[in-house]
CHARMM internal coordinates of N, CA and C (Angstrom, degrees):
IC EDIT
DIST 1 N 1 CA 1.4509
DIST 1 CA 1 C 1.5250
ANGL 1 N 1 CA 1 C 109.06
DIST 1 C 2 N 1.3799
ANGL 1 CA 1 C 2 N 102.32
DIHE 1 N 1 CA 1 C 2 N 132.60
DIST 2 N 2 CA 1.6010
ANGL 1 C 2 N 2 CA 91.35
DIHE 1 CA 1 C 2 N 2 CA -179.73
DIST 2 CA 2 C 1.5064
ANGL 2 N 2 CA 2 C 116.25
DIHE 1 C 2 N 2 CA 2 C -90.09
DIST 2 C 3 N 1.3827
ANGL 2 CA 2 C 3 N 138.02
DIHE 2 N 2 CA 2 C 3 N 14.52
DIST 3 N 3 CA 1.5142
ANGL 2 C 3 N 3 CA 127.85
DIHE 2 CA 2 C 3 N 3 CA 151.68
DIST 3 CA 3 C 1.1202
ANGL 3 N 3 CA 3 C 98.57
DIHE 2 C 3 N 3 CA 3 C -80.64
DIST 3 C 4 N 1.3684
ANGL 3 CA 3 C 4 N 156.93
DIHE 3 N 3 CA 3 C 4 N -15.12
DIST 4 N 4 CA 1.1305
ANGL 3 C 4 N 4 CA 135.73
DIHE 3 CA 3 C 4 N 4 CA -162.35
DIST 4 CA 4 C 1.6905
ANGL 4 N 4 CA 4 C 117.97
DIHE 3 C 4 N 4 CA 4 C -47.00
DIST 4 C 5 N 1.7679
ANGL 4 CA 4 C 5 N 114.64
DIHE 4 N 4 CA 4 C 5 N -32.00
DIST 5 N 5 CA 0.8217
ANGL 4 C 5 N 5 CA 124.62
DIHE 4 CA 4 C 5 N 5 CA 161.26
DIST 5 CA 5 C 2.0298
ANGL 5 N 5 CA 5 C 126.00
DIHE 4 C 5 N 5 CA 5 C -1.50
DIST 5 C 6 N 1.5775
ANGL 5 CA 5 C 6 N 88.11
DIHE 5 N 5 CA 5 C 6 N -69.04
DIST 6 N 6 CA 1.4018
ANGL 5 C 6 N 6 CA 105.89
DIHE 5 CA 5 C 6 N 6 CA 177.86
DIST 6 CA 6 C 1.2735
ANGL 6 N 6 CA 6 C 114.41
DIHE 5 C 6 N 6 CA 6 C -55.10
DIST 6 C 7 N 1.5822
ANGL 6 CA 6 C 7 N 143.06
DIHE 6 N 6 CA 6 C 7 N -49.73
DIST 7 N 7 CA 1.0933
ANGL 6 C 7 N 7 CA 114.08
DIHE 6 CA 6 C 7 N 7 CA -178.99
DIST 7 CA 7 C 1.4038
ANGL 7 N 7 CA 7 C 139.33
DIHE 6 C 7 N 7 CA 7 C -71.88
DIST 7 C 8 N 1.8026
ANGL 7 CA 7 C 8 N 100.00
DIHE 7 N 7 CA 7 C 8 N 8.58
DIST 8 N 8 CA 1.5573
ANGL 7 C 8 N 8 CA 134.37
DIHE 7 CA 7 C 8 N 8 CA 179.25
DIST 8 CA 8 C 1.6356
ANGL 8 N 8 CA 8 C 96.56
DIHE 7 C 8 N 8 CA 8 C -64.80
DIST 8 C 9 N 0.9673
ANGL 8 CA 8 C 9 N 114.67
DIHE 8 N 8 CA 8 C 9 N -51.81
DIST 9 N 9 CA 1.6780
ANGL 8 C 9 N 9 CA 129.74
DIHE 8 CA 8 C 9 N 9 CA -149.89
DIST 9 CA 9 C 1.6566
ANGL 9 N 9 CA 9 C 77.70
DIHE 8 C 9 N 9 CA 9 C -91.94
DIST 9 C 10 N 1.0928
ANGL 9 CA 9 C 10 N 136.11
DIHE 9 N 9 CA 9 C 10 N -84.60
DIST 10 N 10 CA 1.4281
ANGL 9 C 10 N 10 CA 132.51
DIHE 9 CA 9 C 10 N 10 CA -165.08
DIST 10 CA 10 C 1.3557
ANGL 10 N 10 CA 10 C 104.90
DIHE 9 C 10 N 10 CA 10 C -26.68
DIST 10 C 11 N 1.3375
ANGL 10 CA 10 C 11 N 133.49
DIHE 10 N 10 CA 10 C 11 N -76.52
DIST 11 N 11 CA 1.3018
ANGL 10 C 11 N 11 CA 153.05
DIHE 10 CA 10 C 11 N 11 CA 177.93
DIST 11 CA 11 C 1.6926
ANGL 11 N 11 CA 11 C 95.75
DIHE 10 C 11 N 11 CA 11 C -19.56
DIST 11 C 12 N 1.4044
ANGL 11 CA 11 C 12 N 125.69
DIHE 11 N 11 CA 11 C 12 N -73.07
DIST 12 N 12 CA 1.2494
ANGL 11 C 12 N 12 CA 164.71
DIHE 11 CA 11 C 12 N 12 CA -138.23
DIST 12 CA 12 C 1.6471
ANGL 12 N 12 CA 12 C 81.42
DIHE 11 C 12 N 12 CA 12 C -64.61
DIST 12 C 13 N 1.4062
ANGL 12 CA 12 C 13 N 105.68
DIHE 12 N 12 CA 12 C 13 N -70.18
DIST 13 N 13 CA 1.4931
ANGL 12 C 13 N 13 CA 125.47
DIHE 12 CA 12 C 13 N 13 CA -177.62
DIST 13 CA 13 C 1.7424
ANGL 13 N 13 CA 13 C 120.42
DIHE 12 C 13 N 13 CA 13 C -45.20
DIST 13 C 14 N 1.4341
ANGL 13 CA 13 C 14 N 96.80
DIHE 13 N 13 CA 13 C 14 N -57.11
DIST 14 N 14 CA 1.4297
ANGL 13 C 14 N 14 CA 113.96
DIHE 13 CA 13 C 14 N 14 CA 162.14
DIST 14 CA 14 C 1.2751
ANGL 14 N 14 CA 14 C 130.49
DIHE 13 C 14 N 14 CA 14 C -32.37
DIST 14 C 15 N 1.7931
ANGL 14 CA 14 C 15 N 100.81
DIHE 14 N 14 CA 14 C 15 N -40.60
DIST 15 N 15 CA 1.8387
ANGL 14 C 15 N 15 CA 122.96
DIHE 14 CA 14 C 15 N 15 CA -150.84
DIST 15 CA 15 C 1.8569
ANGL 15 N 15 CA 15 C 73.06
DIHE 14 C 15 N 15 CA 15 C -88.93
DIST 15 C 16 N 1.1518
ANGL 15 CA 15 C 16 N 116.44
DIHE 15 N 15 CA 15 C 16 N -70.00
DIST 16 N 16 CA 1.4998
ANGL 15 C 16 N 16 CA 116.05
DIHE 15 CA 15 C 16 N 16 CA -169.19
DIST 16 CA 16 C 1.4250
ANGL 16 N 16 CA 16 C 122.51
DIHE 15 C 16 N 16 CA 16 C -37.48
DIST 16 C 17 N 1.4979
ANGL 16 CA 16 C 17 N 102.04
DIHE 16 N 16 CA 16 C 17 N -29.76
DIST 17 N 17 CA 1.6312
ANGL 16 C 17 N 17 CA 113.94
DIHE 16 CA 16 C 17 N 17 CA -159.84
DIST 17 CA 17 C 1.4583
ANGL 17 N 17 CA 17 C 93.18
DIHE 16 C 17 N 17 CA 17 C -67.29
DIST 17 C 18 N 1.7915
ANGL 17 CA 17 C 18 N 105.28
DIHE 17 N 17 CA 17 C 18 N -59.51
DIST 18 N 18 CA 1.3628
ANGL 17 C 18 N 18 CA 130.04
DIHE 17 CA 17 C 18 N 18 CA -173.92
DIST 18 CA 18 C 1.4312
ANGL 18 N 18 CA 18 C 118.09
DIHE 17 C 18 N 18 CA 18 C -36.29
DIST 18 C 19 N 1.8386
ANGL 18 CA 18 C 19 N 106.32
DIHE 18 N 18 CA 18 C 19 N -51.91
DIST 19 N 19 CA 1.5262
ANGL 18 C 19 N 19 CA 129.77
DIHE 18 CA 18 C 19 N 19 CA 177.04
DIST 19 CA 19 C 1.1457
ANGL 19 N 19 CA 19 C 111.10
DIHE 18 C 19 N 19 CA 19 C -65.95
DIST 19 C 20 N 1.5676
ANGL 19 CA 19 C 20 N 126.37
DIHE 19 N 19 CA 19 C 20 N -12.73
DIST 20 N 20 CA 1.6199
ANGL 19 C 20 N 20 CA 111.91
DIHE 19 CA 19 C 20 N 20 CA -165.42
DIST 20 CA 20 C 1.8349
ANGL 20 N 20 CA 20 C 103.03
DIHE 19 C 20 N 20 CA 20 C -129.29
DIST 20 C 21 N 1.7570
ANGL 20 CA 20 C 21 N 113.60
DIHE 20 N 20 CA 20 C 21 N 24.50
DIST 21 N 21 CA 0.9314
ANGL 20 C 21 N 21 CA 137.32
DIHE 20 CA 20 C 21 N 21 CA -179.28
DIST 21 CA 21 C 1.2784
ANGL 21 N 21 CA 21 C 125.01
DIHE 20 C 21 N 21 CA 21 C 51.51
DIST 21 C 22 N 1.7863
ANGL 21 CA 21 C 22 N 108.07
DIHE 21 N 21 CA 21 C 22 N 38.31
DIST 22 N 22 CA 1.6681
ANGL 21 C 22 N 22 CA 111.42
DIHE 21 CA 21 C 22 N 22 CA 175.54
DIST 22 CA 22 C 1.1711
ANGL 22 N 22 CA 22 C 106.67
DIHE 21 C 22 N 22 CA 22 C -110.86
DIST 22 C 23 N 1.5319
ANGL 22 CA 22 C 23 N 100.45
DIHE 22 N 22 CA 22 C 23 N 83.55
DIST 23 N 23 CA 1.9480
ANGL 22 C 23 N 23 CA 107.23
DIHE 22 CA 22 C 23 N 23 CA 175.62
DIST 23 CA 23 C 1.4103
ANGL 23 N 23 CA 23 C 107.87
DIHE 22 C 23 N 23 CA 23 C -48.12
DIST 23 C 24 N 1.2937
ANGL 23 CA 23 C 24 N 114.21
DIHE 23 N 23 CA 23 C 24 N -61.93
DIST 24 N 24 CA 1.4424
ANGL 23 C 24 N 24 CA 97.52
DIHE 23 CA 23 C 24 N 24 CA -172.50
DIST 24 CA 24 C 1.3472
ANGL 24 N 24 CA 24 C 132.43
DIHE 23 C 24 N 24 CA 24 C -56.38
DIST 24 C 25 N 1.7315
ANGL 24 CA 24 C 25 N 118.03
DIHE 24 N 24 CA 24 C 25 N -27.21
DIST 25 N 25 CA 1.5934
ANGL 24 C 25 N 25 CA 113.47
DIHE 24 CA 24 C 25 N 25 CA 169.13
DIST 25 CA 25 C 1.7602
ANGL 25 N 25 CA 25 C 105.59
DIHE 24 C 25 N 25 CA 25 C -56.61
DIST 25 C 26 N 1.3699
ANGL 25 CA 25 C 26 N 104.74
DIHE 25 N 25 CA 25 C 26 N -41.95
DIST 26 N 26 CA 1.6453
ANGL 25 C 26 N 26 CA 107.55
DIHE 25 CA 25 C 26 N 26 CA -163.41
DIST 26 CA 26 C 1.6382
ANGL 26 N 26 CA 26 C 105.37
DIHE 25 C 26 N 26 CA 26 C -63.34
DIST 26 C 27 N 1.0843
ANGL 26 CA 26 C 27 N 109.82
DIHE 26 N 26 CA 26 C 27 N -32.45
DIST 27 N 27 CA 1.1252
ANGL 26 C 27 N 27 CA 117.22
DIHE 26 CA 26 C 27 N 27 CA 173.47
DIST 27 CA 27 C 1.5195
ANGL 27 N 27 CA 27 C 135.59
DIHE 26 C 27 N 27 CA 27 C -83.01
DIST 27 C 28 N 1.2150
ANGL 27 CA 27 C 28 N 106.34
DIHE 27 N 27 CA 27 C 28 N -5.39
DIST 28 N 28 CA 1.5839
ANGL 27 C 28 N 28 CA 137.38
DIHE 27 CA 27 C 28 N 28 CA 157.87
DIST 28 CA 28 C 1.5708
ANGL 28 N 28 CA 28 C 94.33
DIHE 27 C 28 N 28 CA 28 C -69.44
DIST 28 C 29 N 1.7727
ANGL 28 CA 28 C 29 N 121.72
DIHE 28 N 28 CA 28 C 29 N -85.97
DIST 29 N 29 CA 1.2143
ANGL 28 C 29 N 29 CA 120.18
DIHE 28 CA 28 C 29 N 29 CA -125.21
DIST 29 CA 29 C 2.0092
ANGL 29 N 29 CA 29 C 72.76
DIHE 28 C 29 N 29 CA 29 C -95.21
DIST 29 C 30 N 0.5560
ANGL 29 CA 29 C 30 N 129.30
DIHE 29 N 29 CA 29 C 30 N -17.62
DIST 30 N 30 CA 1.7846
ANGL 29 C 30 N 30 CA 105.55
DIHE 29 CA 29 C 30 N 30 CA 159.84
DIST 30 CA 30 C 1.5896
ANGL 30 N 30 CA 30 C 133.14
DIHE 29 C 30 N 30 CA 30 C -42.97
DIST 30 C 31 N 1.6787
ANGL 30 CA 30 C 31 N 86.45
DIHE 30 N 30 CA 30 C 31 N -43.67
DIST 31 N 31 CA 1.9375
ANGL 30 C 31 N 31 CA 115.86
DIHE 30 CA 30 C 31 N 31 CA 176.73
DIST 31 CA 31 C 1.4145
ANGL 31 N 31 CA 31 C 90.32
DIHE 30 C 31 N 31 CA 31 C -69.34
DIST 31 C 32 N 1.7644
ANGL 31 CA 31 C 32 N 137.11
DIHE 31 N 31 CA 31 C 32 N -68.92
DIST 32 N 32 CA 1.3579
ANGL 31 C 32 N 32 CA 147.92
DIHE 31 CA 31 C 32 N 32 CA -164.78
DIST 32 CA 32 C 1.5681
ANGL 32 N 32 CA 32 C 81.57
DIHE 31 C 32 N 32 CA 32 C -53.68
DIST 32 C 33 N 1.2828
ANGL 32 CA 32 C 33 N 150.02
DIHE 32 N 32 CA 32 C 33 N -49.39
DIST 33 N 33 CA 1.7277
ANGL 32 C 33 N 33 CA 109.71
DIHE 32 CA 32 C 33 N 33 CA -147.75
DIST 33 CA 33 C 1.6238
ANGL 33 N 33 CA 33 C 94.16
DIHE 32 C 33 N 33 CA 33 C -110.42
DIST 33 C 34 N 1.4629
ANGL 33 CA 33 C 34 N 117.72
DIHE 33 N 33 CA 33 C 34 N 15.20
DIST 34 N 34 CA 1.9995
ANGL 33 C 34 N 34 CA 111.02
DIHE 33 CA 33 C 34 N 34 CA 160.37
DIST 34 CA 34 C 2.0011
ANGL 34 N 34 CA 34 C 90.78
DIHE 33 C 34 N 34 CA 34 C -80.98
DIST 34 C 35 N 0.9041
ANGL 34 CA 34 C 35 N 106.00
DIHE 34 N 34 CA 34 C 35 N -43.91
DIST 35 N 35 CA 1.6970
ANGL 34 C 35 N 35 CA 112.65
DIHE 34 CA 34 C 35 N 35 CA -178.61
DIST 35 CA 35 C 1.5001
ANGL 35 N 35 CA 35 C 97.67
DIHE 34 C 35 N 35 CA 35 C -40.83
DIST 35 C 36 N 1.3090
ANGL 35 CA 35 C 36 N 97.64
DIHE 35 N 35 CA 35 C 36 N -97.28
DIST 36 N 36 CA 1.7202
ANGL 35 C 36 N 36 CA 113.32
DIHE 35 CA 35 C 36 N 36 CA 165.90
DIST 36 CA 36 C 1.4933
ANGL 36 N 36 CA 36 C 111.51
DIHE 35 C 36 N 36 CA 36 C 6.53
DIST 36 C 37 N 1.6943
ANGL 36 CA 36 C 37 N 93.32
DIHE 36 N 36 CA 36 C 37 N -80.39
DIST 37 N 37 CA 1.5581
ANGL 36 C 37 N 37 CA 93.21
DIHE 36 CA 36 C 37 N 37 CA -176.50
DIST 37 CA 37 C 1.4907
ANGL 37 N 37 CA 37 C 130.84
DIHE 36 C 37 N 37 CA 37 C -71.64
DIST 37 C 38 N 1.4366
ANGL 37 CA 37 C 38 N 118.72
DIHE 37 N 37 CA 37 C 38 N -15.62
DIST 38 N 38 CA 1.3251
ANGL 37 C 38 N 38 CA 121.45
DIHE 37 CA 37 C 38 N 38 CA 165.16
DIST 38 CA 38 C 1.2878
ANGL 38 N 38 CA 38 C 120.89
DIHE 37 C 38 N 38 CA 38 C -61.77
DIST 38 C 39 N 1.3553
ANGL 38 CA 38 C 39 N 116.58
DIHE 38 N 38 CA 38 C 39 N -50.53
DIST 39 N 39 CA 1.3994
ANGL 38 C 39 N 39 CA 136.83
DIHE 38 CA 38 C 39 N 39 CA 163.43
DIST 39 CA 39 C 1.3883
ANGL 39 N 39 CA 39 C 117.35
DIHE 38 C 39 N 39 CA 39 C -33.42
DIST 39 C 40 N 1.5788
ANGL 39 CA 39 C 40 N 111.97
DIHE 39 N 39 CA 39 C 40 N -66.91
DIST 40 N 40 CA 2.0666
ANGL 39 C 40 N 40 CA 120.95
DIHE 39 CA 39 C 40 N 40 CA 163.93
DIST 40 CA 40 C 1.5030
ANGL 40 N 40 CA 40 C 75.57
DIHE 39 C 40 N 40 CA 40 C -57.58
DIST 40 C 41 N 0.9684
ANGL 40 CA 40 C 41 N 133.25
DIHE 40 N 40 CA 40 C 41 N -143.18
DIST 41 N 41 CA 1.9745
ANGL 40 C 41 N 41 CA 142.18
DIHE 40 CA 40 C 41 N 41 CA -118.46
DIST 41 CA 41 C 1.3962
ANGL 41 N 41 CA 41 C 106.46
DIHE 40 C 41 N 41 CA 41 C -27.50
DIST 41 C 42 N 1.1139
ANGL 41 CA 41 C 42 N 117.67
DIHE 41 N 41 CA 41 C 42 N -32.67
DIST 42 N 42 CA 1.8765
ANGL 41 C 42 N 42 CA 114.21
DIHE 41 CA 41 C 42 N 42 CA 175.23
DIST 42 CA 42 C 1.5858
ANGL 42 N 42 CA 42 C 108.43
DIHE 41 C 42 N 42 CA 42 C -70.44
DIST 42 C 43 N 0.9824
ANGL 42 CA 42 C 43 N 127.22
DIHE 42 N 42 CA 42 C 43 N -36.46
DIST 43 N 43 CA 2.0258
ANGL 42 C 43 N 43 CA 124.02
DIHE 42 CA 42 C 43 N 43 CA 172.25
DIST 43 CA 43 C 1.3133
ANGL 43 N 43 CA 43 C 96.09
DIHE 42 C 43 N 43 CA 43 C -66.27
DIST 43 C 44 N 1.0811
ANGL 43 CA 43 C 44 N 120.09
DIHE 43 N 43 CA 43 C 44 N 134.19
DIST 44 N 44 CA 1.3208
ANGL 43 C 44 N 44 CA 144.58
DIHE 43 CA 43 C 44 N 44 CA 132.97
DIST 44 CA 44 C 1.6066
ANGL 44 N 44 CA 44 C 137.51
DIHE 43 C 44 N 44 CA 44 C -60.61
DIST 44 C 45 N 1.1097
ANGL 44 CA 44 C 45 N 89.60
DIHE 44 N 44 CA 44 C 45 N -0.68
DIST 45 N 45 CA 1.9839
ANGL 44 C 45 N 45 CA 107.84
DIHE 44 CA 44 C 45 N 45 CA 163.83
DIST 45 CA 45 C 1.0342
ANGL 45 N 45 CA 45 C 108.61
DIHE 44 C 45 N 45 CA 45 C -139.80
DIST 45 C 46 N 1.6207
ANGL 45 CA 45 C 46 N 120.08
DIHE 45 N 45 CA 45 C 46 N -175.27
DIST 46 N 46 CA 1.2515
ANGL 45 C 46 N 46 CA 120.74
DIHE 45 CA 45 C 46 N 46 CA 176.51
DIST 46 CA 46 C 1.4889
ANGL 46 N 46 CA 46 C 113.16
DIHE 45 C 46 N 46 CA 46 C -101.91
DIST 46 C 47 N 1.6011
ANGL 46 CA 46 C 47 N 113.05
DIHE 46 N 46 CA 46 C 47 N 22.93
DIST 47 N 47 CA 1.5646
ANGL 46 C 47 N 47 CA 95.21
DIHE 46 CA 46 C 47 N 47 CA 172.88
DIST 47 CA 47 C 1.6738
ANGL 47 N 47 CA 47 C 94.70
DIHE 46 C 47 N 47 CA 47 C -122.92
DIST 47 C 48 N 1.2999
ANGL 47 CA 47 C 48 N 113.73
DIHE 47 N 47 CA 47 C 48 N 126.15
DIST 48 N 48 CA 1.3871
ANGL 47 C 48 N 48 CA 118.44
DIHE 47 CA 47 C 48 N 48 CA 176.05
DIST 48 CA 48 C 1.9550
ANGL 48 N 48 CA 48 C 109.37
DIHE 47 C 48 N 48 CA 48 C -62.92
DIST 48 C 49 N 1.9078
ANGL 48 CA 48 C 49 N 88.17
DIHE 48 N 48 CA 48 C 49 N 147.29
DIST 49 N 49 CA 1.8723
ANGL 48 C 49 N 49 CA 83.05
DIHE 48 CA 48 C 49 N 49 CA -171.17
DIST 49 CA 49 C 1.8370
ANGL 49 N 49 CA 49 C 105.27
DIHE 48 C 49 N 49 CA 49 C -67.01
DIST 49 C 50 N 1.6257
ANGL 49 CA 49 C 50 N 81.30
DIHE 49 N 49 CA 49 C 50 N 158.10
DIST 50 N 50 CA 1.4579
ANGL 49 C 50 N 50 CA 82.59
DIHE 49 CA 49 C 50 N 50 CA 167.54
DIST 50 CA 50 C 1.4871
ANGL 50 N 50 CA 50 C 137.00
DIHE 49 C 50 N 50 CA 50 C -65.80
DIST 50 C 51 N 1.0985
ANGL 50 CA 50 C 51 N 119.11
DIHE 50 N 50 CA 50 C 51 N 29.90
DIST 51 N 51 CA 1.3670
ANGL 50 C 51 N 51 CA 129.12
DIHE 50 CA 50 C 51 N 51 CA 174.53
DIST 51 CA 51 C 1.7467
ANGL 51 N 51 CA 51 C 119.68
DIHE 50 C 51 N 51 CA 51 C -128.65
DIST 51 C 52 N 1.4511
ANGL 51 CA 51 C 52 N 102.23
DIHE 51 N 51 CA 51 C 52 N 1.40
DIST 52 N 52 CA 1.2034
ANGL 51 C 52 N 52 CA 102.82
DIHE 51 CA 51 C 52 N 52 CA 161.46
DIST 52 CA 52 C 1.6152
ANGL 52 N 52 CA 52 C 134.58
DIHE 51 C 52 N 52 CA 52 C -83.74
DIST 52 C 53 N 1.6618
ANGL 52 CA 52 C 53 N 108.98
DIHE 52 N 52 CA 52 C 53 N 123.54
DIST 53 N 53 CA 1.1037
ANGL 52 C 53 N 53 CA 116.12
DIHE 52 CA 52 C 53 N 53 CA -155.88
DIST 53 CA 53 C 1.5401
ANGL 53 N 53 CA 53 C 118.63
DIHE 52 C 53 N 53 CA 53 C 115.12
DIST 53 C 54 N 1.6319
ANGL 53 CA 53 C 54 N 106.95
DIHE 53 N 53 CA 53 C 54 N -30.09
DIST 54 N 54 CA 1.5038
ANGL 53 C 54 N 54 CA 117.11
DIHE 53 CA 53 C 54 N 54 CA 179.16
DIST 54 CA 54 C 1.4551
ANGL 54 N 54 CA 54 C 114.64
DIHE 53 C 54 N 54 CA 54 C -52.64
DIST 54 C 55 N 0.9542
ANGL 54 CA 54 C 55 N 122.07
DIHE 54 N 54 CA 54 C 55 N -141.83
DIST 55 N 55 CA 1.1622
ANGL 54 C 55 N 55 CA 120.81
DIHE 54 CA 54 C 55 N 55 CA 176.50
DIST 55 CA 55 C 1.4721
ANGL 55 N 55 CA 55 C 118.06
DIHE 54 C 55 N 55 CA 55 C -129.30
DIST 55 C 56 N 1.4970
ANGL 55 CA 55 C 56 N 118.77
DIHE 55 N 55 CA 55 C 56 N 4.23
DIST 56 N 56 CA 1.5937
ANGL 55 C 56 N 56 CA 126.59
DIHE 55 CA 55 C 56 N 56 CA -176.32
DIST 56 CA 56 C 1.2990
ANGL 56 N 56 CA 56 C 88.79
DIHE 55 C 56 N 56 CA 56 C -74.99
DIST 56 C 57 N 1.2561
ANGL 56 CA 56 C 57 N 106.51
DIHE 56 N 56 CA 56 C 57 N -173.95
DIST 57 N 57 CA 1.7877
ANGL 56 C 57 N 57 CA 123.71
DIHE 56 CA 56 C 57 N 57 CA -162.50
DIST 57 CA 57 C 1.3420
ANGL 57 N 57 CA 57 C 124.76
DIHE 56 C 57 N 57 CA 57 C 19.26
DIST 57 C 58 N 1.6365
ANGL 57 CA 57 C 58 N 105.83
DIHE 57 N 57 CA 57 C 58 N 42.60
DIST 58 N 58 CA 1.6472
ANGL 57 C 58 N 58 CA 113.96
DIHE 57 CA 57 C 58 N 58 CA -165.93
DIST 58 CA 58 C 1.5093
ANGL 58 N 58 CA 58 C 135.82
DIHE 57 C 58 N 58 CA 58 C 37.88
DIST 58 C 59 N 1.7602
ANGL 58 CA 58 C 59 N 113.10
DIHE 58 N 58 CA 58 C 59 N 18.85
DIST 59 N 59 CA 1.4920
ANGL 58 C 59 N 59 CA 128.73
DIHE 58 CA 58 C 59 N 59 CA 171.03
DIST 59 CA 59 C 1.5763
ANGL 59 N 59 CA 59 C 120.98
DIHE 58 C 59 N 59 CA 59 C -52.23
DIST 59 C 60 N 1.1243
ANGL 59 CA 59 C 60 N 100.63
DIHE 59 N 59 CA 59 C 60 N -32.64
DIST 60 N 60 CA 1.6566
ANGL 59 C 60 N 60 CA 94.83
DIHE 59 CA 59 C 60 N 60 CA 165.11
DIST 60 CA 60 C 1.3474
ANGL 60 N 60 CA 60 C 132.54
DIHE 59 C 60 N 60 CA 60 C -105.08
DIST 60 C 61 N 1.3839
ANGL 60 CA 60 C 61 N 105.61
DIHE 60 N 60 CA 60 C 61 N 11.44
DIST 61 N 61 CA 1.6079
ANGL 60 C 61 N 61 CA 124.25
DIHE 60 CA 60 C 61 N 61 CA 156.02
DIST 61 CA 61 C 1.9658
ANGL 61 N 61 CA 61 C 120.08
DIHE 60 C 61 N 61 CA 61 C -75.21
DIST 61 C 62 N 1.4777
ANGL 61 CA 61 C 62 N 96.13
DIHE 61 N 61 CA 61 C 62 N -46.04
DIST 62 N 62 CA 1.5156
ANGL 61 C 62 N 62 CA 112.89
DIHE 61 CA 61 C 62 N 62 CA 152.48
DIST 62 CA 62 C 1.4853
ANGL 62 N 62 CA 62 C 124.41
DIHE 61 C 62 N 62 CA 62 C -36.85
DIST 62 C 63 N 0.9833
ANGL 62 CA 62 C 63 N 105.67
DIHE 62 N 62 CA 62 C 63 N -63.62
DIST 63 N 63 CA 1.7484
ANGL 62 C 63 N 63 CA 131.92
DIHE 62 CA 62 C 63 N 63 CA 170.10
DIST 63 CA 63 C 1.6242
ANGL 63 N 63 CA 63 C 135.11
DIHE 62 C 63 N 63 CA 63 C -58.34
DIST 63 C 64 N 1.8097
ANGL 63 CA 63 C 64 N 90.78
DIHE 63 N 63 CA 63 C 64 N -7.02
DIST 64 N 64 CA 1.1452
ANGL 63 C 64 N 64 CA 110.71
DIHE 63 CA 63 C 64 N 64 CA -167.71
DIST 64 CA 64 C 1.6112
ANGL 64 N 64 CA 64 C 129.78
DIHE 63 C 64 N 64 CA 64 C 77.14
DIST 64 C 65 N 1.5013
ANGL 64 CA 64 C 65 N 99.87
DIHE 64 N 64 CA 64 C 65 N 49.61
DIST 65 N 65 CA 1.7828
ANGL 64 C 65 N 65 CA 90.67
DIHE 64 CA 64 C 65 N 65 CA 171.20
DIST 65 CA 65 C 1.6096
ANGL 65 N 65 CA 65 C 93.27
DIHE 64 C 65 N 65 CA 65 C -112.49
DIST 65 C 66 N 1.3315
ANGL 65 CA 65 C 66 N 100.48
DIHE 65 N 65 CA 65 C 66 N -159.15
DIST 66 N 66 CA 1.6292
ANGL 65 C 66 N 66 CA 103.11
DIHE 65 CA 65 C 66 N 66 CA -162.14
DIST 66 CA 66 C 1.7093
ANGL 66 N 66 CA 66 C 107.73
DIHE 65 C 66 N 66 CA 66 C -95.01
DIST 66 C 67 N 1.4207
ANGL 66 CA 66 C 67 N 85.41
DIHE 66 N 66 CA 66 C 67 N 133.35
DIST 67 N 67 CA 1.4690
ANGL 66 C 67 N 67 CA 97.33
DIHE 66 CA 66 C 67 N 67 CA 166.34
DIST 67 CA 67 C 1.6206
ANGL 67 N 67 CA 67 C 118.04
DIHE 66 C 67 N 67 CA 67 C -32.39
DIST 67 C 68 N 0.7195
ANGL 67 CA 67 C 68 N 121.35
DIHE 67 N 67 CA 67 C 68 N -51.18
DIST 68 N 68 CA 1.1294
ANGL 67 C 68 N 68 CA 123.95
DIHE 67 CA 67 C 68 N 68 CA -154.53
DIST 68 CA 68 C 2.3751
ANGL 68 N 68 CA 68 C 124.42
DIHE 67 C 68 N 68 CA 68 C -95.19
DIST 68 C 69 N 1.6976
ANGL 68 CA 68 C 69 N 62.13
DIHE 68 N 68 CA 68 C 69 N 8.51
DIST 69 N 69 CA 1.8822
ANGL 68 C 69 N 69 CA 71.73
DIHE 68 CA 68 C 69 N 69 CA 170.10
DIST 69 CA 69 C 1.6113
ANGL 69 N 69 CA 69 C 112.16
DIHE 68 C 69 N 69 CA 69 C 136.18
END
COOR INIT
IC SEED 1 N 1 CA 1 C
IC BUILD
């Protein structure tokens, strides 16, 4: 798949978070790249729909937007 890319950089991010003793980011973008990767194996092509990332199925509540809408 060619986004796979992204969970390169997530990982990457993670390793730093981990190394620079911010459990909780690392522990964010660990949660962000099971997302990630569920997301790639659920498309059936390699271009993710345009609504990924939006805010339907509460994905940008995950990501940190606001509770509240």
């Amino acid at each position: 798949m060619r986004n796979d890319w992204i969970l390169d950089v997530l990982e990457d991010l993670r390793s730093f978070a981990d190394q620079s003793g911010m459990k909780a980011s690392a522990e964010q973008l660990a949660d962000t790249c099971l997302v990630v990767a569920a997301e790639l194996s659920s498309t059936s092509s390699d271009v993710l729909p345009e609504r990924a990332g939006g805010h339907e199925d509460g994905i940008a509540r995950l990501s940190g937007g606001s509770p509240g809408g």
